[in-house]
PDB file of N, CA, C and O in Angstrom:
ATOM      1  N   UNK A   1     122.611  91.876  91.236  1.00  0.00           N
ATOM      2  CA  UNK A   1     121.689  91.527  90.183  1.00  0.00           C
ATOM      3  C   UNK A   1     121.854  92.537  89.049  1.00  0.00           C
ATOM      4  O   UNK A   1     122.110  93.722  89.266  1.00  0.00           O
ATOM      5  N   UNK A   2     121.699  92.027  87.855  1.00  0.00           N
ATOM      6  CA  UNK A   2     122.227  93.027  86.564  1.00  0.00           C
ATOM      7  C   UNK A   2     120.552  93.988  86.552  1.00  0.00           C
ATOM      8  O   UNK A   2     119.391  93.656  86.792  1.00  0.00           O
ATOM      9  N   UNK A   3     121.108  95.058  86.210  1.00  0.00           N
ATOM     10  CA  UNK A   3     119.977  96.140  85.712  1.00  0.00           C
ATOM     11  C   UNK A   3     118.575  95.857  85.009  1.00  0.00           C
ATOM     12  O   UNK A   3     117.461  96.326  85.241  1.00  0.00           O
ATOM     13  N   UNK A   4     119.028  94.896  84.037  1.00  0.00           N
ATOM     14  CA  UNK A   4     118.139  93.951  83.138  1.00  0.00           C
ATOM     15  C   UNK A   4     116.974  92.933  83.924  1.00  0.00           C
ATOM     16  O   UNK A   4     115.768  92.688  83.933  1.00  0.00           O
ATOM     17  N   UNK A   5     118.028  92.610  84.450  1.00  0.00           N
ATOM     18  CA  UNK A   5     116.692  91.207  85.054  1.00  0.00           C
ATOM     19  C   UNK A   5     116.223  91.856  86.133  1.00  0.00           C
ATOM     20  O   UNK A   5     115.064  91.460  86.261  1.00  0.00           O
ATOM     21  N   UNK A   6     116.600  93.037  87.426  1.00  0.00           N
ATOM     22  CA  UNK A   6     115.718  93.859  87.688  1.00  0.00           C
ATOM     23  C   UNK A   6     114.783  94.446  87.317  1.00  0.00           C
ATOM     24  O   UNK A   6     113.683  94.187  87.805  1.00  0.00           O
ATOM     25  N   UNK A   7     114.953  95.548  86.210  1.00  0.00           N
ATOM     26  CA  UNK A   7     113.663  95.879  85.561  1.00  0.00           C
ATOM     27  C   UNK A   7     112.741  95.157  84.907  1.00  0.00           C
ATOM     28  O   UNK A   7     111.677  95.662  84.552  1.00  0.00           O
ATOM     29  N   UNK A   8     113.107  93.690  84.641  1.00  0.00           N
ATOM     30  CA  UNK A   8     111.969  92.955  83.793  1.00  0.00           C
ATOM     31  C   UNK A   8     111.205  92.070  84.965  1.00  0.00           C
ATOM     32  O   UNK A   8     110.311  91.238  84.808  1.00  0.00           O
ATOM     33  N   UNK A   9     111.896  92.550  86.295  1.00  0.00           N
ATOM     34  CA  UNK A   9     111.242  91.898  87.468  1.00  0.00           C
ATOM     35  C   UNK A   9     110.229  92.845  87.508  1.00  0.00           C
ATOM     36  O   UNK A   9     109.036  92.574  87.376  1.00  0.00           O
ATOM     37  N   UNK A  10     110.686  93.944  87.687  1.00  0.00           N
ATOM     38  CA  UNK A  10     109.876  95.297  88.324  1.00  0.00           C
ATOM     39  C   UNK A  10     108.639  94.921  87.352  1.00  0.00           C
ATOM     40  O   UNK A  10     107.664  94.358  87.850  1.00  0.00           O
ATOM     41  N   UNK A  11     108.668  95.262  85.807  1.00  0.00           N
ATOM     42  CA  UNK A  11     108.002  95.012  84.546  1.00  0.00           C
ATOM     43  C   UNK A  11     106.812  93.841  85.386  1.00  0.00           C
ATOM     44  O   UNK A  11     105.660  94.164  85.674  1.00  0.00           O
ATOM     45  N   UNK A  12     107.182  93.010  85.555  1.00  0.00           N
ATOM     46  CA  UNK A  12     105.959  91.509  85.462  1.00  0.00           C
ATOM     47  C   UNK A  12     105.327  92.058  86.940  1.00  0.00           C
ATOM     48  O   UNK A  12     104.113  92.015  87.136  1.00  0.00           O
ATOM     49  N   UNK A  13     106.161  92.517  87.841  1.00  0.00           N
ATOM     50  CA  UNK A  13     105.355  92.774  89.146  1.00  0.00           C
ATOM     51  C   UNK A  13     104.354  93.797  89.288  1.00  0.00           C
ATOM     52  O   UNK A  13     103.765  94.074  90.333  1.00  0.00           O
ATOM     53  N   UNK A  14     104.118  94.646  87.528  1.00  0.00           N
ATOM     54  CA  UNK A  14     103.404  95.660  87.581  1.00  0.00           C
ATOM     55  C   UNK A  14     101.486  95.171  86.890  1.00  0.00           C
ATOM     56  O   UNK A  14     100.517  95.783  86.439  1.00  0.00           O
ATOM     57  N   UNK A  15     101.879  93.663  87.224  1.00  0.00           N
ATOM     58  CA  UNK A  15     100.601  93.046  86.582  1.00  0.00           C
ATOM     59  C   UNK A  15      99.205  93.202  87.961  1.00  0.00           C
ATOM     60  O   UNK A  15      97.977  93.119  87.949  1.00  0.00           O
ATOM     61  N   UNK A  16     100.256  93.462  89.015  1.00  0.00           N
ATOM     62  CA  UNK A  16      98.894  93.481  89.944  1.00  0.00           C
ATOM     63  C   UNK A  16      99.110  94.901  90.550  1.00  0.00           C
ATOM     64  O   UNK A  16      99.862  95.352  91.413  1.00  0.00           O
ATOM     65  N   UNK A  17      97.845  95.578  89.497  1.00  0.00           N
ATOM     66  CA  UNK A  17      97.012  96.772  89.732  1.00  0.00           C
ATOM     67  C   UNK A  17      96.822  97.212  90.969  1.00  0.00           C
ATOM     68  O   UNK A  17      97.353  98.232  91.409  1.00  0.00           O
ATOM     69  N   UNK A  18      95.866  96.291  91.758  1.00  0.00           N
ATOM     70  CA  UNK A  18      95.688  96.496  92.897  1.00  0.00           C
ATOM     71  C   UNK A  18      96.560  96.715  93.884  1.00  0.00           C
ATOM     72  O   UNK A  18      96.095  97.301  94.862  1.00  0.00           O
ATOM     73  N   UNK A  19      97.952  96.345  93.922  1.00  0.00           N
ATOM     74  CA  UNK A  19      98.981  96.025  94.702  1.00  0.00           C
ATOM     75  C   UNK A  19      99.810  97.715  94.579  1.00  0.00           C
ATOM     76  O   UNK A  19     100.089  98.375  95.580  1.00  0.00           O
ATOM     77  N   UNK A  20     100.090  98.167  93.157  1.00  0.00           N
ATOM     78  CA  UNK A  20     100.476  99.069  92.698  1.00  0.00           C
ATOM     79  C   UNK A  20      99.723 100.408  93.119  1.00  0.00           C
ATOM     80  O   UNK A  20     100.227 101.279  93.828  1.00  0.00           O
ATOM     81  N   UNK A  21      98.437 100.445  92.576  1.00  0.00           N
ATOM     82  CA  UNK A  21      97.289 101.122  93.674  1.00  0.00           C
ATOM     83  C   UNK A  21      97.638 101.643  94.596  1.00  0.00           C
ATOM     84  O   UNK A  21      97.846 102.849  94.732  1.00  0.00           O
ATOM     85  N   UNK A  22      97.824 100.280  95.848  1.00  0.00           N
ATOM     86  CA  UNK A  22      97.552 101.423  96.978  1.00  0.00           C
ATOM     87  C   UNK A  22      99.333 101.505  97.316  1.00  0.00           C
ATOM     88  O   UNK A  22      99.535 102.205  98.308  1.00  0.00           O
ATOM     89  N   UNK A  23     100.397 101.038  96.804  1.00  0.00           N
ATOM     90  CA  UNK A  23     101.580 101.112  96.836  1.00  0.00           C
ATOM     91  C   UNK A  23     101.781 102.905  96.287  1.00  0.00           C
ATOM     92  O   UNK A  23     102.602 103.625  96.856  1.00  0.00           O
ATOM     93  N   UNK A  24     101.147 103.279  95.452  1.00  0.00           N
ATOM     94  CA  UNK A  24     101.412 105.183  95.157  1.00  0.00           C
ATOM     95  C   UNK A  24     100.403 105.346  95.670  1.00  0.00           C
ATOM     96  O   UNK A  24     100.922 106.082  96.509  1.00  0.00           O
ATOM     97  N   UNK A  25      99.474 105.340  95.934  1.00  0.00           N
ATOM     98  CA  UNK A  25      98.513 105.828  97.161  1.00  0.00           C
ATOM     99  C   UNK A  25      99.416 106.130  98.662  1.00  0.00           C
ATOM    100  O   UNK A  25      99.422 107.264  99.141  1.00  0.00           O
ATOM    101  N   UNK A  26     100.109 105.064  99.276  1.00  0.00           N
ATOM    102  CA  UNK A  26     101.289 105.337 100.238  1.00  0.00           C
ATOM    103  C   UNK A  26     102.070 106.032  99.931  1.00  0.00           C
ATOM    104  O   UNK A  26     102.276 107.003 100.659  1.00  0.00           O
ATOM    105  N   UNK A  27     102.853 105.856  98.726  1.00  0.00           N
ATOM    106  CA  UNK A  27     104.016 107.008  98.750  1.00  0.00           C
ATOM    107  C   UNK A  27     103.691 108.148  98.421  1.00  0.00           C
ATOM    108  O   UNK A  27     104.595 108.905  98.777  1.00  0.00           O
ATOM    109  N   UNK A  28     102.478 108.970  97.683  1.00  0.00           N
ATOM    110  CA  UNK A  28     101.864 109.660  97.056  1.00  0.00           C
ATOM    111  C   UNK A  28     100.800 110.730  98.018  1.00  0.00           C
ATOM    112  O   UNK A  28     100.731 111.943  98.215  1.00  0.00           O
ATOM    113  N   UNK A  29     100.322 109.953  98.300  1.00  0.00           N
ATOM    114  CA  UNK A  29      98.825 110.165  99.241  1.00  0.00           C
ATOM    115  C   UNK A  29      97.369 110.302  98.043  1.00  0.00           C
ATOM    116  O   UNK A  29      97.453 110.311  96.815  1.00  0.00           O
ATOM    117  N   UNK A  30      96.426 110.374  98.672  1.00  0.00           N
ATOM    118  CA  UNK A  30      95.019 110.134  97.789  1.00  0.00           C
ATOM    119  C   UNK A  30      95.011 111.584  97.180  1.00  0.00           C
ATOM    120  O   UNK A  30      94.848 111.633  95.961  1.00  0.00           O
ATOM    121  N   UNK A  31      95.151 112.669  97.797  1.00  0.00           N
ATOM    122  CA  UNK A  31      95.168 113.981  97.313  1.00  0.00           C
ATOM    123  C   UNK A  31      96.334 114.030  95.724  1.00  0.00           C
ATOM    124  O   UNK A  31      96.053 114.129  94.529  1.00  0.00           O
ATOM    125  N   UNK A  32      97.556 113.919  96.394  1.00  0.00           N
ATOM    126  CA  UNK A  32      98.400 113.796  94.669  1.00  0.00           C
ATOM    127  C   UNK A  32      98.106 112.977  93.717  1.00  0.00           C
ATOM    128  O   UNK A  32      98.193 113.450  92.583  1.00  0.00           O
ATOM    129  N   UNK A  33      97.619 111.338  93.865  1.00  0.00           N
ATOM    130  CA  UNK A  33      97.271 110.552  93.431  1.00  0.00           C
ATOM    131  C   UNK A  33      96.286 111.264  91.952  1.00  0.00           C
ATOM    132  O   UNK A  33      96.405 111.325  90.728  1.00  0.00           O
ATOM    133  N   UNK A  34      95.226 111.741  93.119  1.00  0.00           N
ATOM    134  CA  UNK A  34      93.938 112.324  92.465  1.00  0.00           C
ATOM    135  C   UNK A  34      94.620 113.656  91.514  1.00  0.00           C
ATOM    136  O   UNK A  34      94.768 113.186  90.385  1.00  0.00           O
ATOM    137  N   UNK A  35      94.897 114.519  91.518  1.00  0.00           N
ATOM    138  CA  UNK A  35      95.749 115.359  91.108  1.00  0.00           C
ATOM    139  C   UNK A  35      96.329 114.907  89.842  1.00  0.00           C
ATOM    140  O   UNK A  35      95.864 115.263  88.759  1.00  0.00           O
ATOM    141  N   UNK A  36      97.377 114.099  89.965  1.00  0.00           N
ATOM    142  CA  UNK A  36      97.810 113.622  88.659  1.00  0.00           C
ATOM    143  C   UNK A  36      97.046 113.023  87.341  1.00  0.00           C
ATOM    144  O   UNK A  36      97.330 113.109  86.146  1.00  0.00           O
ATOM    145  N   UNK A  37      95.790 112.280  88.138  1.00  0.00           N
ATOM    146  CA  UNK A  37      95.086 111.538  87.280  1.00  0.00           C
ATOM    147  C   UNK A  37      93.943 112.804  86.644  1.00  0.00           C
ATOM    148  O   UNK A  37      93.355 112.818  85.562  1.00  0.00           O
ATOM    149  N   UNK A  38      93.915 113.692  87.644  1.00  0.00           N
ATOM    150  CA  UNK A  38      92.843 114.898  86.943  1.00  0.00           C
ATOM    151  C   UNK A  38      94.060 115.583  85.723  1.00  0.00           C
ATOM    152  O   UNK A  38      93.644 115.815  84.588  1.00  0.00           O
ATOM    153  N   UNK A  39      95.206 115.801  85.991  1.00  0.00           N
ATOM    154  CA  UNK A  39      95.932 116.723  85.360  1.00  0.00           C
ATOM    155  C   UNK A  39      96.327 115.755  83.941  1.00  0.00           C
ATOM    156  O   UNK A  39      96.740 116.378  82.962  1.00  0.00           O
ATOM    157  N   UNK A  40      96.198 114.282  83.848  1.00  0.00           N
ATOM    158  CA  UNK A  40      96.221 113.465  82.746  1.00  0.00           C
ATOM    159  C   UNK A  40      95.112 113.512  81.998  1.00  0.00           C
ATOM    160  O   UNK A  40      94.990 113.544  80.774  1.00  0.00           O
ATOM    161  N   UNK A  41      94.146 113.515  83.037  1.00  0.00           N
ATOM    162  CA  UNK A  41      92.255 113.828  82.147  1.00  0.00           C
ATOM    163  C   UNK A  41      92.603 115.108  81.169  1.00  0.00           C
ATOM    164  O   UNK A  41      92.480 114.906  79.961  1.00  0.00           O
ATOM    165  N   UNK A  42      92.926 116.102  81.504  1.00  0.00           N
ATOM    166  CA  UNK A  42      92.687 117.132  81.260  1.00  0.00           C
ATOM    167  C   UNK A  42      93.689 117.328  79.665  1.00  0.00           C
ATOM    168  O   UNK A  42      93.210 117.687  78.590  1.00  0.00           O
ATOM    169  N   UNK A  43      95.453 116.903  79.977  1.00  0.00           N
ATOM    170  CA  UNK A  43      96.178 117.028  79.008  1.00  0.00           C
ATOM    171  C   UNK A  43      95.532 115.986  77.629  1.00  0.00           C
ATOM    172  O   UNK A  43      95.376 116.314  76.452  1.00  0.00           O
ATOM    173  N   UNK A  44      95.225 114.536  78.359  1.00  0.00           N
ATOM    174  CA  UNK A  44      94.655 113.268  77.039  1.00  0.00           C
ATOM    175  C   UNK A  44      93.533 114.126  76.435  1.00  0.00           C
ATOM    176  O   UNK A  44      93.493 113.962  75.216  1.00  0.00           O
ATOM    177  N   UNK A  45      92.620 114.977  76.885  1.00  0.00           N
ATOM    178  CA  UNK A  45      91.210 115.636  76.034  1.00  0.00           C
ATOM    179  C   UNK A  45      92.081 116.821  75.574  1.00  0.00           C
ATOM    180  O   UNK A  45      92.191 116.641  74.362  1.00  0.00           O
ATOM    181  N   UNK A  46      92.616 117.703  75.834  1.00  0.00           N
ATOM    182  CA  UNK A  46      92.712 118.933  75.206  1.00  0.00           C
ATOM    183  C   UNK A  46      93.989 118.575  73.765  1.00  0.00           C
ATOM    184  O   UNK A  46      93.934 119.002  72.612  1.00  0.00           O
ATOM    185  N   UNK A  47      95.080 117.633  74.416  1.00  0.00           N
ATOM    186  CA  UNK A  47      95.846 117.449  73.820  1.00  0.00           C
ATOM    187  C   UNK A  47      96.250 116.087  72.451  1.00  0.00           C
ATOM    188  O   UNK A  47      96.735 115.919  71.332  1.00  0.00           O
ATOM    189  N   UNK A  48      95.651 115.458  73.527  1.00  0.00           N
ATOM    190  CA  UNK A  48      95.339 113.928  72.301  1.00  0.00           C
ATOM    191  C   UNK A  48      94.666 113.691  71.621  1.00  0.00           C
ATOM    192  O   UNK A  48      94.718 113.190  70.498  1.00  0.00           O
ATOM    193  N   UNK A  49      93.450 114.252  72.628  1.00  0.00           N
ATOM    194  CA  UNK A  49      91.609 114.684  71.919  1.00  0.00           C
ATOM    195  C   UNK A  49      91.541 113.363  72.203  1.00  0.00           C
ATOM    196  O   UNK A  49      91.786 112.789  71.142  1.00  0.00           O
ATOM    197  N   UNK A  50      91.317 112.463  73.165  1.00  0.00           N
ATOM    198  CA  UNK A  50      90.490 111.316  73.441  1.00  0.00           C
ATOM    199  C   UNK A  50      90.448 111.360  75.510  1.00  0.00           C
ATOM    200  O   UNK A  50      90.947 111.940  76.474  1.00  0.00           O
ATOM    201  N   UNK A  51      89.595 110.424  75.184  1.00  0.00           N
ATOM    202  CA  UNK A  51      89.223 110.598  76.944  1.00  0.00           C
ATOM    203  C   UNK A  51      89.071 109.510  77.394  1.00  0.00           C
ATOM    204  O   UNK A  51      88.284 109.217  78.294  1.00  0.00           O
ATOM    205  N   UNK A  52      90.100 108.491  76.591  1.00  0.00           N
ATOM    206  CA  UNK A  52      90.265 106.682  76.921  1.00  0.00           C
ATOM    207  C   UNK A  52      90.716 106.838  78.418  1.00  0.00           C
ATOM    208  O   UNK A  52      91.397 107.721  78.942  1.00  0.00           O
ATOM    209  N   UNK A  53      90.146 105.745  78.934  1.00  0.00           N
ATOM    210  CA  UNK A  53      90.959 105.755  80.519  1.00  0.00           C
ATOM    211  C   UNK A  53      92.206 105.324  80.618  1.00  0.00           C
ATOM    212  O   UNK A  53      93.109 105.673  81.377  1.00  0.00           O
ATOM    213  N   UNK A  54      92.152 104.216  79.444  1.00  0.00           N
ATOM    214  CA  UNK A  54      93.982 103.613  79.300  1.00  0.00           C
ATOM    215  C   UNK A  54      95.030 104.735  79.100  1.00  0.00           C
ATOM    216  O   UNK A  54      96.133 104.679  79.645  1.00  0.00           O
ATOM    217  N   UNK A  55      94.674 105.679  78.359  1.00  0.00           N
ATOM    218  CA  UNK A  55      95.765 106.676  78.236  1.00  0.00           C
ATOM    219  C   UNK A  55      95.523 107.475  79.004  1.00  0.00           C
ATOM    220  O   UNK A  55      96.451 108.235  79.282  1.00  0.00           O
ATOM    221  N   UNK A  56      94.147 107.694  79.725  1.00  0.00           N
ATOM    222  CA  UNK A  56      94.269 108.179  81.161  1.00  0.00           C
ATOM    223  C   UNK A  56      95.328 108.087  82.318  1.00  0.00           C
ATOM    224  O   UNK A  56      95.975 108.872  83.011  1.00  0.00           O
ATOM    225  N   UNK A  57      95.196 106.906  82.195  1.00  0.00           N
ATOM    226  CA  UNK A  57      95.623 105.793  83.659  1.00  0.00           C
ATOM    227  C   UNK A  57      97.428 105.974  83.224  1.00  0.00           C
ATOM    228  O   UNK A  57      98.174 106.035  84.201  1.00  0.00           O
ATOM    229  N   UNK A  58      98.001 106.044  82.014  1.00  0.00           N
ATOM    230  CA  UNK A  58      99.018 105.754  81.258  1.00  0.00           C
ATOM    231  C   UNK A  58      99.777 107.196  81.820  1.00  0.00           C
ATOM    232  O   UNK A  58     100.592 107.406  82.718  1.00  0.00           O
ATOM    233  N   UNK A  59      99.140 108.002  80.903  1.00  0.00           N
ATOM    234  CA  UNK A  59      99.703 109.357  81.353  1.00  0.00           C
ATOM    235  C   UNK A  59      99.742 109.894  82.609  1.00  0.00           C
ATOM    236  O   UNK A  59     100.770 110.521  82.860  1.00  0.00           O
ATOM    237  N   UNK A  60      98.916 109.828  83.470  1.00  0.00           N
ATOM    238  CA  UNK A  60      98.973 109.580  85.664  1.00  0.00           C
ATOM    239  C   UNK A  60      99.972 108.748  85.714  1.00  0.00           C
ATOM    240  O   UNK A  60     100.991 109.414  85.900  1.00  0.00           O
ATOM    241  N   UNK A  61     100.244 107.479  85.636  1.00  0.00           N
ATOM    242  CA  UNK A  61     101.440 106.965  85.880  1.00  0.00           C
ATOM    243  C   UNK A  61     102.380 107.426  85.701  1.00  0.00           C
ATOM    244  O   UNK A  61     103.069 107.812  86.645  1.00  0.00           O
ATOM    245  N   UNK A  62     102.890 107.604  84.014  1.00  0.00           N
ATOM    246  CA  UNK A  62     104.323 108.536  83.372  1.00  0.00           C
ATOM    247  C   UNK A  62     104.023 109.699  84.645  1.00  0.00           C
ATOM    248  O   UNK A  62     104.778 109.565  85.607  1.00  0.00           O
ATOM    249  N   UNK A  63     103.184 110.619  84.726  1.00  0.00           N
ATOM    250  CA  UNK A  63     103.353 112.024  85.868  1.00  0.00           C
ATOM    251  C   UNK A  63     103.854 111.158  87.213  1.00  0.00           C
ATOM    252  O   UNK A  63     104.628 111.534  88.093  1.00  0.00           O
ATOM    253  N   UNK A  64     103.140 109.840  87.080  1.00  0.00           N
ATOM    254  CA  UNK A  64     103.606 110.027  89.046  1.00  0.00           C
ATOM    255  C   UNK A  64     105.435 109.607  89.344  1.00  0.00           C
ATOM    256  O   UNK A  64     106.143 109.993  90.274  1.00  0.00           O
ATOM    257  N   UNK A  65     105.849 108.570  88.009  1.00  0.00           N
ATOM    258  CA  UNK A  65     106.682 108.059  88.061  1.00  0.00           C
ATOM    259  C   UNK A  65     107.879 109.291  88.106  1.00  0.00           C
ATOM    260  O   UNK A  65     108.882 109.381  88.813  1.00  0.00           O
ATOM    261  N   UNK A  66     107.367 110.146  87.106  1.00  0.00           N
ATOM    262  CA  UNK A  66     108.353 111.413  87.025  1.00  0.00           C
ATOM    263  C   UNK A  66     108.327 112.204  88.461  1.00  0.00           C
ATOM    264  O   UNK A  66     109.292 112.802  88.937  1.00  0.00           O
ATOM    265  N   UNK A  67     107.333 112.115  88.917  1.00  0.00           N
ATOM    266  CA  UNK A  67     107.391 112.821  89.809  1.00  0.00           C
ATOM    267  C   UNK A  67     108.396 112.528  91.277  1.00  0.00           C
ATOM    268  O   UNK A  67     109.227 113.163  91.927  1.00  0.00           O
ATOM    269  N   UNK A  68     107.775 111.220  91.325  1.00  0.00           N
ATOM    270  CA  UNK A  68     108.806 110.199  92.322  1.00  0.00           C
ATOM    271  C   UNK A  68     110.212 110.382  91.849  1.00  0.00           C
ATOM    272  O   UNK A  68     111.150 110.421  92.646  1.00  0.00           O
ATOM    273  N   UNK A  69     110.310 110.455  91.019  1.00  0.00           N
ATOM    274  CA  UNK A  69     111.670 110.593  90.763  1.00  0.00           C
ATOM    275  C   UNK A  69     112.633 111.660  90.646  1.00  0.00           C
ATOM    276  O   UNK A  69     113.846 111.535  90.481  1.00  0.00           O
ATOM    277  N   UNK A  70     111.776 113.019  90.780  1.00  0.00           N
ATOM    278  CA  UNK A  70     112.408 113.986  91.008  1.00  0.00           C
ATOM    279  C   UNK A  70     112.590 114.118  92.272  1.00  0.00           C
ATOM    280  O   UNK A  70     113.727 114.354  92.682  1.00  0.00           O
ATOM    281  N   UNK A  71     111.286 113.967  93.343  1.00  0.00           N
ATOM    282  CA  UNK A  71     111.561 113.906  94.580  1.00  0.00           C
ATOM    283  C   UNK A  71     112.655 112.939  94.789  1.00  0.00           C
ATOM    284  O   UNK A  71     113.710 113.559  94.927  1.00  0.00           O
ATOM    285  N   UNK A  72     112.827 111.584  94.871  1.00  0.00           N
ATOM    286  CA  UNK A  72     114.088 111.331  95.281  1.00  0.00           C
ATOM    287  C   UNK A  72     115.232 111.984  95.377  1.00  0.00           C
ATOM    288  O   UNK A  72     115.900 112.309  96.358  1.00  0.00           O
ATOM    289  N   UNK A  73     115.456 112.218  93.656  1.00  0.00           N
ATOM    290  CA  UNK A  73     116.837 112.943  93.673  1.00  0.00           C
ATOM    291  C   UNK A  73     117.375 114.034  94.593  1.00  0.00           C
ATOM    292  O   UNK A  73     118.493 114.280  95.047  1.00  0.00           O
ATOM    293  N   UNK A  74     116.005 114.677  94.718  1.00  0.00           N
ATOM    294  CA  UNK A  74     116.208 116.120  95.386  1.00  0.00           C
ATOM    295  C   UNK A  74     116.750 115.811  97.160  1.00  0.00           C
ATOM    296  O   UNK A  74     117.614 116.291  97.894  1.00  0.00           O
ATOM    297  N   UNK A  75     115.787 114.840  97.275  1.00  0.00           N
ATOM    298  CA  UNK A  75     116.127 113.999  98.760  1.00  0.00           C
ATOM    299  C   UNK A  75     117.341 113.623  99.085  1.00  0.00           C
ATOM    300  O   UNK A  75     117.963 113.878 100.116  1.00  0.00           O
ATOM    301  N   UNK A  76     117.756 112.813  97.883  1.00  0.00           N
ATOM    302  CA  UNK A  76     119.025 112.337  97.851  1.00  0.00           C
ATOM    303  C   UNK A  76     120.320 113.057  97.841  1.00  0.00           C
ATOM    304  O   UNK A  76     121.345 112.624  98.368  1.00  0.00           O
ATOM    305  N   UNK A  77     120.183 114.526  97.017  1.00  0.00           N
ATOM    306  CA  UNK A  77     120.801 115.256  96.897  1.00  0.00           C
ATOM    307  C   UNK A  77     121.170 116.249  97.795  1.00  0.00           C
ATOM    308  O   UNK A  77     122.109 117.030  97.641  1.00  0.00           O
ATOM    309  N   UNK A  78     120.034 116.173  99.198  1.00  0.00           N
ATOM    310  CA  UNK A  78     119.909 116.759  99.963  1.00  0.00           C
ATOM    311  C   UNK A  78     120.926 116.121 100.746  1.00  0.00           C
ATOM    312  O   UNK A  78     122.055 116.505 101.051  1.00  0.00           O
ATOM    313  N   UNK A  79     120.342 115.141 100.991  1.00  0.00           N
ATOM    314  CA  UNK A  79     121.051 114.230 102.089  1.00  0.00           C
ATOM    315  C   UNK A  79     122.837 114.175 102.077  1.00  0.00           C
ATOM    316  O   UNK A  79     123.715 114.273 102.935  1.00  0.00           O
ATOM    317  N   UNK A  80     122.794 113.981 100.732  1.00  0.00           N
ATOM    318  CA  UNK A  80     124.732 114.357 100.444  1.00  0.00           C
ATOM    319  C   UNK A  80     125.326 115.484 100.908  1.00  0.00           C
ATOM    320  O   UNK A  80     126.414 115.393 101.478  1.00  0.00           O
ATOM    321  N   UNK A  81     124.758 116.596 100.750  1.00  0.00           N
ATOM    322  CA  UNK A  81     124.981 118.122 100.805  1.00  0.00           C
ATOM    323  C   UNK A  81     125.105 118.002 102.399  1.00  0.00           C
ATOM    324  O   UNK A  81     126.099 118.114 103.116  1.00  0.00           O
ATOM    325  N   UNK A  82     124.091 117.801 102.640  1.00  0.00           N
ATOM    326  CA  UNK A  82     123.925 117.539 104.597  1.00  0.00           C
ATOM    327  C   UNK A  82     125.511 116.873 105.337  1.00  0.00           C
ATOM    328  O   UNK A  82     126.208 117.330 106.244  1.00  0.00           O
ATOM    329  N   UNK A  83     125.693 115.366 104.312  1.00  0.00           N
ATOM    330  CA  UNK A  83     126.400 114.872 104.556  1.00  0.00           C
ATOM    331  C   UNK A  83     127.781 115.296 104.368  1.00  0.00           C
ATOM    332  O   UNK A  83     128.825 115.008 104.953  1.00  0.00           O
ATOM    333  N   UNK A  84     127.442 116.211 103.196  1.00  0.00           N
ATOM    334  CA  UNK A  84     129.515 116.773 103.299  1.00  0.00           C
ATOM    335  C   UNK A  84     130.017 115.898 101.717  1.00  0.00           C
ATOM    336  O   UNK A  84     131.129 115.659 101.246  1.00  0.00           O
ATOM    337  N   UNK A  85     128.399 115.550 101.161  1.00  0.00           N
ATOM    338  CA  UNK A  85     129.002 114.797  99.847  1.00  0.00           C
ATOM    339  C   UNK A  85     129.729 115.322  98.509  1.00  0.00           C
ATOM    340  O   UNK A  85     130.013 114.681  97.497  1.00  0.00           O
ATOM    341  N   UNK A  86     129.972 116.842  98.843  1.00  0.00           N
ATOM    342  CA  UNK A  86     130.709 117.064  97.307  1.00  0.00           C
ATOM    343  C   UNK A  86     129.889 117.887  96.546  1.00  0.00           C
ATOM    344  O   UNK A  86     128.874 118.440  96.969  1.00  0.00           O
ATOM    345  N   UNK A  87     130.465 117.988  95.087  1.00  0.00           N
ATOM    346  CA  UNK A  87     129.326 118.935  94.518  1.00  0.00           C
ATOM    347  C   UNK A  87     128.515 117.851  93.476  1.00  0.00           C
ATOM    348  O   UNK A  87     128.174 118.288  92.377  1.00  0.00           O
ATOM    349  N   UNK A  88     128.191 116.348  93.851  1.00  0.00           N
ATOM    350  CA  UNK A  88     127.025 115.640  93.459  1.00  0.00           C
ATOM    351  C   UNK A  88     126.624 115.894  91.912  1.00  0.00           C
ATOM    352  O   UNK A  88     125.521 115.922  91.366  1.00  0.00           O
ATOM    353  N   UNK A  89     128.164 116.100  91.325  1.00  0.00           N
ATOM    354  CA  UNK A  89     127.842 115.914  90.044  1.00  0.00           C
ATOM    355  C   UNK A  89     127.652 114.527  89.297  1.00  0.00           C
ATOM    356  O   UNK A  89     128.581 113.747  89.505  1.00  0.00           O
ATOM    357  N   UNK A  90     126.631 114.052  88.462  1.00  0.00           N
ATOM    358  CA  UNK A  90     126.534 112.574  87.832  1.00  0.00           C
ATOM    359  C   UNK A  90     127.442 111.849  87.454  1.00  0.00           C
ATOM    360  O   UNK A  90     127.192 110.736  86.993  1.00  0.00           O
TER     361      UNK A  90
END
């Protein structure tokens, strides 16, 4: 499947909240979850100067997504090294 029509899958499947919810609640746990969304409270008021929940909720996501995604790599990167994969340059 091309890159494209994946992500515009991913895109429409992000319409149910609820589903998404407890989907980083699992990979995450309630403790990081909570964490990110306090550490978005905190940057949207000091830094944006508003205390909308949308750019609440916006900026917790961008953190968790980044976050997931460093962990992978690191996982991934692990796992090669383990495996004898090389020096795992991009």
């Amino acid at each position: 499947m091309d890159k494209v029509k994946e992500a515009r899958m991913f895109l429409q499947s992000l319409n149910n909240k609820e589903e998404i919810s407890e989907l980083i609640r699992d990979r995450v746990g309630e403790e990081l979850n909570d964490f990110f969304f306090q550490q978005a409270a905190i940057y949207s008021k000091s830094t944006l100067g508003t205390d909308d929940p949308k750019i609440i909720r916006a900026l917790a996501a961008f953190m968790l997504m980044g976050y997931l995604t460093r962990t992978h790599h690191e996982r991934k990167e692990m796992s090669e090294k383990m495996l004898g994969g090389g020096d795992n340059k991009p």
